[in-house]
Backbone as CSV, one residue per row, in Angstrom:
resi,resn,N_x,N_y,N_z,CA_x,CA_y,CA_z,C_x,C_y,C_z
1,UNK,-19.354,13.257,-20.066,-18.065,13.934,-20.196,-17.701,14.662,-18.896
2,UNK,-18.694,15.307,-18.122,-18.163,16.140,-16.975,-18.037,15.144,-15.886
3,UNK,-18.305,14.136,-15.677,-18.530,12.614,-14.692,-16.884,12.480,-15.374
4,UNK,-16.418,11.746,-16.353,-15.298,11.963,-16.745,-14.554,12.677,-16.349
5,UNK,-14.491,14.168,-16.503,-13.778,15.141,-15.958,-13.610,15.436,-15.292
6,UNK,-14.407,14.832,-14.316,-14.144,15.042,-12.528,-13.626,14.044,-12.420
7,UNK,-13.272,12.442,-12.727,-12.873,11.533,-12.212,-11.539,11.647,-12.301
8,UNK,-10.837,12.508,-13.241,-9.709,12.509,-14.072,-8.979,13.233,-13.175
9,UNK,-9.868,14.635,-12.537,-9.357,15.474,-11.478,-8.941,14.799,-10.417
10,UNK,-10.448,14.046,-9.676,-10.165,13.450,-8.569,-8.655,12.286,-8.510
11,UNK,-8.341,11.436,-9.733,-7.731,10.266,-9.807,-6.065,11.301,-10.110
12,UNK,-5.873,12.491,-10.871,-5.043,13.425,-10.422,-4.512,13.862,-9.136
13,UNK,-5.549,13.828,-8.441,-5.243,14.677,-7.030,-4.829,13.700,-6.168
14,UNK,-5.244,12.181,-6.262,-4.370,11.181,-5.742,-3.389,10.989,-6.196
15,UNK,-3.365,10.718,-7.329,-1.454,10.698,-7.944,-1.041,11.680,-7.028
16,UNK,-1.051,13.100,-7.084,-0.116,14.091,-6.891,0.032,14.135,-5.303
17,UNK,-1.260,13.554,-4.403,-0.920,13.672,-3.032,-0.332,12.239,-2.849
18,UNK,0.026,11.224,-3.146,0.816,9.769,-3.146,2.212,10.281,-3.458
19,UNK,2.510,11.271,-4.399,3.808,11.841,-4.996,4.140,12.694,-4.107
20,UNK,3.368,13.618,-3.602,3.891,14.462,-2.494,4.104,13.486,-1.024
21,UNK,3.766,12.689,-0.399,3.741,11.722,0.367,5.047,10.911,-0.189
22,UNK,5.395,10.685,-1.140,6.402,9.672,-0.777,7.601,10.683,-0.818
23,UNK,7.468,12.218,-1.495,8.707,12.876,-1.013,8.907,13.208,-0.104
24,UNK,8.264,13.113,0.866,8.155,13.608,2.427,8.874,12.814,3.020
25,UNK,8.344,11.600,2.799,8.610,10.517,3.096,10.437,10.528,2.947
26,UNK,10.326,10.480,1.475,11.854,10.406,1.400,12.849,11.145,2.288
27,UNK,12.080,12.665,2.633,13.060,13.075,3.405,13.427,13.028,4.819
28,UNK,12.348,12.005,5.308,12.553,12.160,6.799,14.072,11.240,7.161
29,UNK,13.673,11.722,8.397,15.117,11.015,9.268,14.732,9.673,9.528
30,UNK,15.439,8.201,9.678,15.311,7.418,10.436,16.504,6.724,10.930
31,UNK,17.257,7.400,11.324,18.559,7.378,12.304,17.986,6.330,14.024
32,UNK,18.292,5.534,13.738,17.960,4.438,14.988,18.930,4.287,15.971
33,UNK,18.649,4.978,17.201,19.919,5.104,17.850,20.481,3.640,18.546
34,UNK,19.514,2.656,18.674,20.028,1.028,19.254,20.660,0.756,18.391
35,UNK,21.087,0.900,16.675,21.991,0.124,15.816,22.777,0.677,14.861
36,UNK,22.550,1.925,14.613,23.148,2.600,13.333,24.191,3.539,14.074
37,UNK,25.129,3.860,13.432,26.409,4.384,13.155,26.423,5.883,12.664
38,UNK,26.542,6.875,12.981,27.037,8.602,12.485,28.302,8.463,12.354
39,UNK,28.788,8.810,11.007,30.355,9.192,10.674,29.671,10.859,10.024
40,UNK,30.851,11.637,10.644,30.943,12.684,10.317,32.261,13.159,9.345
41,UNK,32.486,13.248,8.516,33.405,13.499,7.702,33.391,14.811,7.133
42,UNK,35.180,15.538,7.884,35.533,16.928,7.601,36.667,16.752,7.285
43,UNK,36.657,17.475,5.676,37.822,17.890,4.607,38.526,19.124,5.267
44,UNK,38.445,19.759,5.823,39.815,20.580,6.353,40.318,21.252,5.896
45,UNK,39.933,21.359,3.947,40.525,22.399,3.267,39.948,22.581,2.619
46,UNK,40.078,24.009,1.839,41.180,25.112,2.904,39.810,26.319,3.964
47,UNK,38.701,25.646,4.067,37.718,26.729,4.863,38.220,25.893,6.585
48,UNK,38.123,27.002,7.105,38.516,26.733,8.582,36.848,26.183,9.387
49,UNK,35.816,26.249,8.715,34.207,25.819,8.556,34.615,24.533,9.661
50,UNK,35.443,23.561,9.224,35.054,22.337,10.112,36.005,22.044,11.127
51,UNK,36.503,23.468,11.307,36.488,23.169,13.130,35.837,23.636,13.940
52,UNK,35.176,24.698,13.723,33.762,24.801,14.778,32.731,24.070,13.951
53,UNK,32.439,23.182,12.896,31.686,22.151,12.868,32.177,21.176,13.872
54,UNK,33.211,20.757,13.827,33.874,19.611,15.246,33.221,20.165,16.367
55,UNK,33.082,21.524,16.802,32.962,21.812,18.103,31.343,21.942,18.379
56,UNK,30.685,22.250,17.602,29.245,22.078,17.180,29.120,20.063,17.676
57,UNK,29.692,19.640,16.767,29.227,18.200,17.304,29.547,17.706,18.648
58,UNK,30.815,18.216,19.249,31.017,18.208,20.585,30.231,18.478,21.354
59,UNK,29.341,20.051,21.136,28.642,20.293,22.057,26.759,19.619,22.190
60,UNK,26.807,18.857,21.166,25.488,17.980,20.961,25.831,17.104,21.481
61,UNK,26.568,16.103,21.646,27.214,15.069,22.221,27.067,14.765,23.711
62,UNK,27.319,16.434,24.210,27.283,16.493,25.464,25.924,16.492,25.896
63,UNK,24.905,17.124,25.321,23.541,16.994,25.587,23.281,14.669,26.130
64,UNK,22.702,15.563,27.369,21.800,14.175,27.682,21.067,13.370,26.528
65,UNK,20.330,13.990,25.768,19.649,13.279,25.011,20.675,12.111,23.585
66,UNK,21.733,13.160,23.945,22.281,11.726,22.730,24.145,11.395,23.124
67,UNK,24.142,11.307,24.283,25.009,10.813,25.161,25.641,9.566,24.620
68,UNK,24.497,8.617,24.443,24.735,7.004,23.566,25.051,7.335,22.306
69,UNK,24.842,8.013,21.732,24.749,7.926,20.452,25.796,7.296,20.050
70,UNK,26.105,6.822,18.650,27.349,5.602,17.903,27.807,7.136,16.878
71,UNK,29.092,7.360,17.329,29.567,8.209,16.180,30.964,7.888,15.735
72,UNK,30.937,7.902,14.911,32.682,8.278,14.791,33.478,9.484,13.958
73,UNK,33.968,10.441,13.761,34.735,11.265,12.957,35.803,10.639,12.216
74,UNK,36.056,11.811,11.298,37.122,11.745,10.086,36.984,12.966,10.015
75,UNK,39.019,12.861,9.845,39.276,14.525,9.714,40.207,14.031,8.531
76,UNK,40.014,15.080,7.696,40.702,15.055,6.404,40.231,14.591,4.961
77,UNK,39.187,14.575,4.853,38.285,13.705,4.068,38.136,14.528,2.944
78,UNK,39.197,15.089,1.640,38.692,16.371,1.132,38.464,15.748,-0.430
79,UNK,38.738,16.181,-1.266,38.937,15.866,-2.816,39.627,16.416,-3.656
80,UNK,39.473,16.838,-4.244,40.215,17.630,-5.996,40.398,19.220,-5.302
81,UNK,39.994,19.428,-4.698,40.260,21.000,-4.660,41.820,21.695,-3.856
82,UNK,42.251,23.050,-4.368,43.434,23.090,-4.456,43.544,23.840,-3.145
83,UNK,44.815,24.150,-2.769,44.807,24.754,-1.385,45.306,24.295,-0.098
84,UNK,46.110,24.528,0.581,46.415,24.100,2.177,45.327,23.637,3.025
85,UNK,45.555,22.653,3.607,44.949,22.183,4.691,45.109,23.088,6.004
86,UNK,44.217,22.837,6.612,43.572,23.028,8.287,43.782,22.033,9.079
87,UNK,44.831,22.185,9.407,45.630,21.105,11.025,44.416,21.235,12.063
88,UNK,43.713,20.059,11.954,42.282,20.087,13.187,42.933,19.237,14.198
89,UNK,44.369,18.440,13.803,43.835,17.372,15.321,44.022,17.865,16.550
90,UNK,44.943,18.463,17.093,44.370,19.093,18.711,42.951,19.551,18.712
91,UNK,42.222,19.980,18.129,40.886,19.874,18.210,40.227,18.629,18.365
92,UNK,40.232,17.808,17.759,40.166,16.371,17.149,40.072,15.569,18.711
93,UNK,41.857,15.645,18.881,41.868,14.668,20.459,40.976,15.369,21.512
94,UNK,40.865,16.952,21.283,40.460,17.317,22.676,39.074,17.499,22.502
95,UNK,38.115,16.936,21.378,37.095,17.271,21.138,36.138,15.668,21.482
96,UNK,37.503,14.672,20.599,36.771,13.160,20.526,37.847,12.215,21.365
97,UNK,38.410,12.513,21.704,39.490,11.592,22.472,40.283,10.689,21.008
98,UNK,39.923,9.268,21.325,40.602,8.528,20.460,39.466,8.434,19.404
99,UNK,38.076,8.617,19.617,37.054,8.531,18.378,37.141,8.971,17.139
100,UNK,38.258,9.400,16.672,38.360,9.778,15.168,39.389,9.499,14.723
101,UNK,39.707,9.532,13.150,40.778,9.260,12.822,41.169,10.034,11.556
102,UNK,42.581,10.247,10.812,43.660,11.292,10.773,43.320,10.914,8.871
103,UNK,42.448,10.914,7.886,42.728,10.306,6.857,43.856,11.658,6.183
104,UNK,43.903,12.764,6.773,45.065,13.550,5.993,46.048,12.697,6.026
105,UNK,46.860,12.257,6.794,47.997,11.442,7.088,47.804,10.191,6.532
106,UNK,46.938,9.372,6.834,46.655,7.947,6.735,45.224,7.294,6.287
107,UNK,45.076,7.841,4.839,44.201,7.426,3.970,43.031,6.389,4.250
108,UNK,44.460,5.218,3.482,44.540,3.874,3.720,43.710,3.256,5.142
109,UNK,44.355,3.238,6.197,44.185,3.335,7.250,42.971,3.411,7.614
110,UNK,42.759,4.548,7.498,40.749,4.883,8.063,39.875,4.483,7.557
111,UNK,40.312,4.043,5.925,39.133,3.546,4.762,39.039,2.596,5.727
112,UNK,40.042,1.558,6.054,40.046,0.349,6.871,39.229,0.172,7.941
113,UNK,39.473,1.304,8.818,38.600,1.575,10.596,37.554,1.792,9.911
114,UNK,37.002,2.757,9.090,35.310,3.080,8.668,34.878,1.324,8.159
115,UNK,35.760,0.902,7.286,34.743,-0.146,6.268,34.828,-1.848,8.011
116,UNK,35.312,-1.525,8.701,35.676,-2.563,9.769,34.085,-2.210,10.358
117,UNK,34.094,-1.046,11.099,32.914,-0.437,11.569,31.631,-0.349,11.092
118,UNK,31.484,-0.125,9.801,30.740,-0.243,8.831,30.339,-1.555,8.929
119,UNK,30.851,-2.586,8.667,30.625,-3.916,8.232,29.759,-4.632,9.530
120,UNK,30.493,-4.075,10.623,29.497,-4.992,12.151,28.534,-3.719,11.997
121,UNK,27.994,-2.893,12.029,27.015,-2.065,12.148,25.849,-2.924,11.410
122,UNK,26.537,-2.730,10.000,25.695,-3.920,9.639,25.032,-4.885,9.715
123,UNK,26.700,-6.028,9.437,25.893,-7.254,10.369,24.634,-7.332,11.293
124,UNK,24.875,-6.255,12.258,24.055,-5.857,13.557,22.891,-5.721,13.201
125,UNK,22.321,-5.421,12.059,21.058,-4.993,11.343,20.939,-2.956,11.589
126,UNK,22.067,-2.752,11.411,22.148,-1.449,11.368,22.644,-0.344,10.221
127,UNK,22.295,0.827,10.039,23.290,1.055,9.143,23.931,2.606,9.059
128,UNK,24.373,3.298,8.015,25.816,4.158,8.468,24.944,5.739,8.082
129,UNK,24.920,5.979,8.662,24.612,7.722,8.095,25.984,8.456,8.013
130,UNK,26.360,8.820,7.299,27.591,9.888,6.697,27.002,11.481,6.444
131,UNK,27.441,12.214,7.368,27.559,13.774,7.845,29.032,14.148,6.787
132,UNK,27.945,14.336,5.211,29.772,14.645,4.109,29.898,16.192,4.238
133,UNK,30.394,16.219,5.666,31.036,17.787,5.771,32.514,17.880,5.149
134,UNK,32.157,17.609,3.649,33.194,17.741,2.571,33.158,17.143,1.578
135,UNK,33.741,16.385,0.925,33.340,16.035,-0.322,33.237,14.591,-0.220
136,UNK,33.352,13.757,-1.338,32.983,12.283,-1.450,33.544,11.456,-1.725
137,UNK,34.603,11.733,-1.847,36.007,10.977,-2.385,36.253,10.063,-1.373
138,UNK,36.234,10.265,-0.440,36.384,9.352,0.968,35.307,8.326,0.849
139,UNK,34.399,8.615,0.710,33.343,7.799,0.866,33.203,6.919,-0.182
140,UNK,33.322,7.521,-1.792,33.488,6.451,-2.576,34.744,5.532,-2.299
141,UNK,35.926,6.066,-1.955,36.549,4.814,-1.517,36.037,3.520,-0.520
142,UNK,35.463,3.996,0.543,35.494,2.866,1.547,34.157,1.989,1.002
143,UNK,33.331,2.293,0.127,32.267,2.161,0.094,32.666,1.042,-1.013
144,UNK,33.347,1.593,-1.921,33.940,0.755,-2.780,34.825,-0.820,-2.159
145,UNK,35.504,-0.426,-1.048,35.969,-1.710,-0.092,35.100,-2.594,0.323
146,UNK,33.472,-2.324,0.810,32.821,-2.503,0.966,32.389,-3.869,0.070
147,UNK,31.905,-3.033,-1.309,31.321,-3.783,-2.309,32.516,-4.777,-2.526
148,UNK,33.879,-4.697,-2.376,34.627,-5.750,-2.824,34.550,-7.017,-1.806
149,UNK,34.571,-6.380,-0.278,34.101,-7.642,0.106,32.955,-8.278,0.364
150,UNK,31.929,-7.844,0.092,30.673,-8.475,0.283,29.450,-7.963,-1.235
151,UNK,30.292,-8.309,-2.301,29.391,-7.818,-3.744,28.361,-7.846,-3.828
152,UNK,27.522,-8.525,-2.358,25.593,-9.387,-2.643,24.969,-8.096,-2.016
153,UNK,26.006,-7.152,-0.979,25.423,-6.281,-0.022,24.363,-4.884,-0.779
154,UNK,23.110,-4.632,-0.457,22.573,-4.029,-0.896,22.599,-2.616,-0.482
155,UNK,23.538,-1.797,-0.784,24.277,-1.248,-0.399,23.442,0.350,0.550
156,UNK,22.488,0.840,-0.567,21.476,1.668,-0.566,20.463,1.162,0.962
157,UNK,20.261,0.190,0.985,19.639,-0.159,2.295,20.503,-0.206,3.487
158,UNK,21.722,0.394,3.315,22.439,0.608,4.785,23.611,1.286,5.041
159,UNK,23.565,2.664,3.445,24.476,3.447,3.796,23.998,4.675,3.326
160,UNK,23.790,5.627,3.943,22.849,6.951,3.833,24.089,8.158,3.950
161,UNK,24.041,8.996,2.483,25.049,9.965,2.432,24.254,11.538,2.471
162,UNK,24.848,12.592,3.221,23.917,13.653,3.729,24.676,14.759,3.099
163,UNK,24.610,15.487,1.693,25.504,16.516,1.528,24.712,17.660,1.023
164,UNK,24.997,19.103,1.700,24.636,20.614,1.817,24.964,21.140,0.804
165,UNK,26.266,20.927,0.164,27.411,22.232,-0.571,27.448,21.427,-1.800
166,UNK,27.096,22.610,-2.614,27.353,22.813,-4.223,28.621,22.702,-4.353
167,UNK,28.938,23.747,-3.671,30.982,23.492,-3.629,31.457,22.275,-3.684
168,UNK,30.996,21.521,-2.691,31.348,20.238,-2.230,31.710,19.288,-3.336
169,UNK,30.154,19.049,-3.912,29.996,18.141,-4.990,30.920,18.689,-6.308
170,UNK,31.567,20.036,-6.558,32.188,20.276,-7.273,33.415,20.108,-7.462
171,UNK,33.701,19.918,-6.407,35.405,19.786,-6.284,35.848,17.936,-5.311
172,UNK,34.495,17.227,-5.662,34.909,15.788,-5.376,35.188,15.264,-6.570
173,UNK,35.917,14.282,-6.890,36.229,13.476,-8.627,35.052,13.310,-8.937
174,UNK,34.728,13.540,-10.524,33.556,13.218,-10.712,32.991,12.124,-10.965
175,UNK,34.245,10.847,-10.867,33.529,9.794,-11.123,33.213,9.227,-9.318
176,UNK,33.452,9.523,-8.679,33.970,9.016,-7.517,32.476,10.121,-6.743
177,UNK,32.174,10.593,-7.525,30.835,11.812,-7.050,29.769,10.776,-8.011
178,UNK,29.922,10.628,-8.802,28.563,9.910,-9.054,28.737,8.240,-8.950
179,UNK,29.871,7.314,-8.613,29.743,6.591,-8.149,28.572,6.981,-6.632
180,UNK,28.988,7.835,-5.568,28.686,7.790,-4.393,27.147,8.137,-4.566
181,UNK,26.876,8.926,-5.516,25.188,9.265,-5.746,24.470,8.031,-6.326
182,UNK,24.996,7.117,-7.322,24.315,6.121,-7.745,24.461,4.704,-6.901
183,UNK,25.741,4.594,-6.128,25.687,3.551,-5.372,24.301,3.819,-3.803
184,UNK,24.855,4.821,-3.211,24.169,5.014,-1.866,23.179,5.266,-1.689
185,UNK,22.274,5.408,-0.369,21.212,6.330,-0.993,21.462,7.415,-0.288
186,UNK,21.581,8.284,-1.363,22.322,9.627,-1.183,21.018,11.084,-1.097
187,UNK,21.331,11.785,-0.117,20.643,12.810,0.294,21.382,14.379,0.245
188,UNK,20.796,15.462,-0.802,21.063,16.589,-0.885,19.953,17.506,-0.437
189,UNK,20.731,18.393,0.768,19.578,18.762,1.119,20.053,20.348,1.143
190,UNK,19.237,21.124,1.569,19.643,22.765,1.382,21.038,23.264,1.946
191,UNK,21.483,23.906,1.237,22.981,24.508,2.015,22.952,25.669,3.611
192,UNK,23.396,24.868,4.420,23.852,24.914,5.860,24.403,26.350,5.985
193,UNK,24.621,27.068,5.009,25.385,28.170,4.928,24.162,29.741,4.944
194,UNK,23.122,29.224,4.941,21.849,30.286,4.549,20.890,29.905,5.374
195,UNK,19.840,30.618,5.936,18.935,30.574,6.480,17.548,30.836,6.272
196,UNK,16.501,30.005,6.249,15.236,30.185,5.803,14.980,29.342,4.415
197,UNK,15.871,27.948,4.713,15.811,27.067,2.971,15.106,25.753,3.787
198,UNK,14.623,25.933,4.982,14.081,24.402,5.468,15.551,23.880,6.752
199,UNK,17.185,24.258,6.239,17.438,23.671,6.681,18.883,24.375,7.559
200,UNK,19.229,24.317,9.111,19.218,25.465,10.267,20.629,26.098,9.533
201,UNK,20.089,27.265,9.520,21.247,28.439,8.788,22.487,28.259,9.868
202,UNK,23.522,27.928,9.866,24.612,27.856,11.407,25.651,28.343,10.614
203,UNK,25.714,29.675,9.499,26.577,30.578,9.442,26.331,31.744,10.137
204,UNK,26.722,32.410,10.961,26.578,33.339,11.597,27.556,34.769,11.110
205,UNK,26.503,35.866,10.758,27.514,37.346,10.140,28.147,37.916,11.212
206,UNK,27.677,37.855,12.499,28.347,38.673,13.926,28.357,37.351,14.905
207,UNK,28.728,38.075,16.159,29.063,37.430,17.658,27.625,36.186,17.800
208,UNK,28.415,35.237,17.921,26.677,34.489,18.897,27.484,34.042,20.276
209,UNK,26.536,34.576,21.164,26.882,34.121,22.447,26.531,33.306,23.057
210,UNK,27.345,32.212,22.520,27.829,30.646,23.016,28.411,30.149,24.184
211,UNK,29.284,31.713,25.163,29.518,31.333,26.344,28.495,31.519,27.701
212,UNK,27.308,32.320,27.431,26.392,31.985,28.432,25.454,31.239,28.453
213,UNK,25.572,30.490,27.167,25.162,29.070,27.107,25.504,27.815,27.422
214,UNK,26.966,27.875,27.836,27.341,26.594,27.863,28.278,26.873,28.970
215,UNK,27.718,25.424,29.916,28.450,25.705,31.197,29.159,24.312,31.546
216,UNK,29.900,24.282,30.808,30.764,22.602,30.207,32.210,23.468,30.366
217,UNK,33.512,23.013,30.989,34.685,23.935,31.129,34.825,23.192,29.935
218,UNK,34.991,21.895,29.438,35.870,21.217,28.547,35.067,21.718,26.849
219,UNK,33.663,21.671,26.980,33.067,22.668,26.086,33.620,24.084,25.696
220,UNK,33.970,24.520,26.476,34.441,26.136,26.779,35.920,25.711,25.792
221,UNK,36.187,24.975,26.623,38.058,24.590,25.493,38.113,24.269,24.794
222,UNK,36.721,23.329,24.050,36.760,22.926,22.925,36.290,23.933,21.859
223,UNK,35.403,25.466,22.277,35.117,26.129,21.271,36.158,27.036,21.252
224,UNK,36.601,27.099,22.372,37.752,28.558,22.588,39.243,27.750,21.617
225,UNK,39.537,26.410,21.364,40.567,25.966,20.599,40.107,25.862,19.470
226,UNK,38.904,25.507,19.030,38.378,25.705,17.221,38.456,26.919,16.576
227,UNK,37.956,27.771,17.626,38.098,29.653,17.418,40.080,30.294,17.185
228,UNK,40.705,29.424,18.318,41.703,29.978,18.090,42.632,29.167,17.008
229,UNK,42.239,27.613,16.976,43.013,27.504,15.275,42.491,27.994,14.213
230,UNK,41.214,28.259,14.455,40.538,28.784,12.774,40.922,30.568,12.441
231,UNK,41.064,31.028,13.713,41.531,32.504,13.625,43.496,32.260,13.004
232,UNK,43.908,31.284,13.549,45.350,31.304,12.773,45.180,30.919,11.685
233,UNK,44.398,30.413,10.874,44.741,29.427,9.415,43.652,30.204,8.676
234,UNK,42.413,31.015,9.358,41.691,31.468,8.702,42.125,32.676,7.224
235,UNK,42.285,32.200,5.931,42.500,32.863,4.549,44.376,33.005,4.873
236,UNK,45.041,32.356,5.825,46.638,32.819,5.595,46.914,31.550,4.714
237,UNK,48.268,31.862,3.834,49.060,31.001,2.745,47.570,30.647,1.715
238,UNK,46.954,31.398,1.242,46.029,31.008,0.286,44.539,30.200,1.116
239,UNK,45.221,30.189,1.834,43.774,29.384,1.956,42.342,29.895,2.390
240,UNK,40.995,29.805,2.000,39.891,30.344,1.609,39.780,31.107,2.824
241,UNK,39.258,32.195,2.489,38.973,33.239,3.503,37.330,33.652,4.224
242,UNK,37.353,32.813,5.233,35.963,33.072,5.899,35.759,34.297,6.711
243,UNK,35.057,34.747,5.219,35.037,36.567,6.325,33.643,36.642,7.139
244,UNK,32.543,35.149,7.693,32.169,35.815,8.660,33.043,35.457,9.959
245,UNK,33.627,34.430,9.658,34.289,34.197,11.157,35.474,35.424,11.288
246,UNK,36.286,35.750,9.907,37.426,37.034,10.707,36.095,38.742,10.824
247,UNK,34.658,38.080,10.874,34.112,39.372,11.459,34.008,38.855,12.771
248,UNK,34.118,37.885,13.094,33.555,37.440,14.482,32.734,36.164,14.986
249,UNK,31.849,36.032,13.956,30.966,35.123,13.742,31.588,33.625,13.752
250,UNK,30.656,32.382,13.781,30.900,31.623,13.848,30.523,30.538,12.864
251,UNK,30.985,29.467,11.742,30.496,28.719,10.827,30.874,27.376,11.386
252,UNK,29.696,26.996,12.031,29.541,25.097,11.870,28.281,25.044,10.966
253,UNK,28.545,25.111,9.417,27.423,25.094,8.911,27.199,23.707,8.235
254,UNK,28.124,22.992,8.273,27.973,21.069,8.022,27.470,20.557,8.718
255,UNK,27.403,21.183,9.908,26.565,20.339,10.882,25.238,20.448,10.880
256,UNK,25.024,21.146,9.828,23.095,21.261,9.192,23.138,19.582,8.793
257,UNK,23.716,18.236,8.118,23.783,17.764,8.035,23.296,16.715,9.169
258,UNK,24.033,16.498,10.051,24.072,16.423,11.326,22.584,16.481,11.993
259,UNK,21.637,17.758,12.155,20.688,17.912,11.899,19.765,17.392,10.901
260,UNK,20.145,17.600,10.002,19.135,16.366,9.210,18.943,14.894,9.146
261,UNK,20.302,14.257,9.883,20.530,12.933,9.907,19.384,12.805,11.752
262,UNK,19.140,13.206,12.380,18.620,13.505,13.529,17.644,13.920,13.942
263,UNK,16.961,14.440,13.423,15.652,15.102,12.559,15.618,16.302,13.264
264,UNK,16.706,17.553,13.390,16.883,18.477,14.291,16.345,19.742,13.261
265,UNK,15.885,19.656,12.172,16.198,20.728,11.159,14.847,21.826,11.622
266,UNK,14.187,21.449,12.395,13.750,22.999,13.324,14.376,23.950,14.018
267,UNK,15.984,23.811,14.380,16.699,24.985,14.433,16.667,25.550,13.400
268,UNK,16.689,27.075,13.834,16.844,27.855,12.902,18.003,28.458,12.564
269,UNK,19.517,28.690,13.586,19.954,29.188,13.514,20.847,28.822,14.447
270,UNK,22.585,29.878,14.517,23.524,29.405,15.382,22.821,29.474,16.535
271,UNK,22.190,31.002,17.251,21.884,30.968,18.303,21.134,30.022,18.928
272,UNK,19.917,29.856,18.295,18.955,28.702,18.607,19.858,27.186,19.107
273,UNK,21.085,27.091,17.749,21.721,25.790,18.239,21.866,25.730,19.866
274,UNK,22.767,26.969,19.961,23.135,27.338,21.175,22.048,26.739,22.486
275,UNK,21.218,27.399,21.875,19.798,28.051,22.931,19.565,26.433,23.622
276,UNK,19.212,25.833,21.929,18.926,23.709,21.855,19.597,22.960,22.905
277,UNK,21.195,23.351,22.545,21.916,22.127,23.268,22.272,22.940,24.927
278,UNK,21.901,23.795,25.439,22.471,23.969,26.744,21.518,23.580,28.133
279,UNK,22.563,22.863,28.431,22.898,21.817,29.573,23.038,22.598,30.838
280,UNK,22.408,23.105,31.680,22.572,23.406,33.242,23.487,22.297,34.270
């Protein structure tokens, strides 16, 4: 019986370290920069959050180390929730040039450019990581275009969805939210908004000083124009009121996402971001 009872332990303690091993597993990054695709997708309403998320990805971009990288943006990408929008595109052009596109305006349109892009990534033997700095409504659409033209495509093996916010998932349709969780293979990981959950806190309560970090002029314009549209739209005509940024502070906290698609999630924090990406 005690020969028994130890075997039972021992043959336990493998189950549970095989189970802990494949969640690990599950969560790592494998973002391949020779073939796969980053879409970053920001809803715009009504938190002023994803325009210094835009400027956050700008300033990674600029880093040497991921210069190549395959990205593309989407601005406007929101769902069910009520409230005025956040006019990002002068941010937008002066952040990505022509690399993004307008789905506030033109829906239709971008489902088109993503599922076009999408499809040769593919082909390529590559596949899409989605940064859902917002909700999922976007994504179940194109994803859905997807499956219509190619129904055999296994969809989970080459489209990876990355979402932070409780909010988020609350205010996307709910069928169109669990389409995107049961089709993709979909990743929820700690909210971007807090610090000390595993994954880099980039809400900030006061000042982070981002300008003696960064010695980029077009950097400099791209945070000094996210700061100054988010200070105009920030909580005016209803729309949500980010009181650390009207303290000062700064929220690219979607871009914890971003970080996790990258395997960056050892920042800890805005400053650190800061500290990470500056370029002499």
């Amino acid at each position: 019986m005690k020969n028994l009872f130890l075997f039972k332990n021992a043959l336990f303690g493998v189950l549970f370290t095989l189970l802990l091993s494949n969640a690990v597993i599950a969560q790592e990054s494998k973002f391949d920069f020779s073939k796969d695709l980053l879409l970053v997708q920001l809803d715009c309403k009504t938190d002023i959050d994803d325009l210094h998320t835009a400027a956050g990805l700008a300033t990674l971009l600029n880093h040497p180390d991921y210069k190549n990288l395959n990205y593309f943006a989407i601005a406007g990408t929101y769902g069910i929730q009520e409230g005025l929008y956040v006019p990002p595109n002068e941010l937008m052009k002066l952040a990505f040039k022509s690399n993004w596109a307008d789905a506030d305006k033109e829906w239709e349109t971008s489902i088109d450019i993503v599922v076009s892009k999408a499809l040769s990534i593919i082909d390529n033997g590559g596949a899409i990581w989605i940064a859902e700095a917002g909700q999922s409504d976007f994504t179940a659409d194109w994803v859905k275009k997807i499956r219509t033209k190619d129904p055999s495509l296994k969809i989970k093996d080459h489209i990876h969805v990355v979402q932070h916010s409780d909010w988020n998932e609350s205010v996307t349709e709910p069928a169109k939210l669990m389409y995107v969780k049961t089709a993709t293979d979909y990743h929820k990981i700690a909210d971007g908004n807090a610090m000390g959950n595993g994954t880099p806190g980039l809400k900030s309560d006061g000042k982070v000083d981002w300008e003696s970090k960064i010695n980029n002029q077009h950097l400099i314009n791209v945070w000094n124009t996210a700061i100054r549209i988010g200070n105009k739209y920030n909580g005016k005509d209803g729309r949500y009121l980010n009181e650390s940024v009207a303290e000062g502070g700064l929220d690219f906290s979607d871009l914890s996402e971003v970080c996790y698609i990258l395997d960056l999630m050892k920042i800890k924090d805005a400053d650190e971001f800061f500290t990470y990406f500056k370029v002499d």
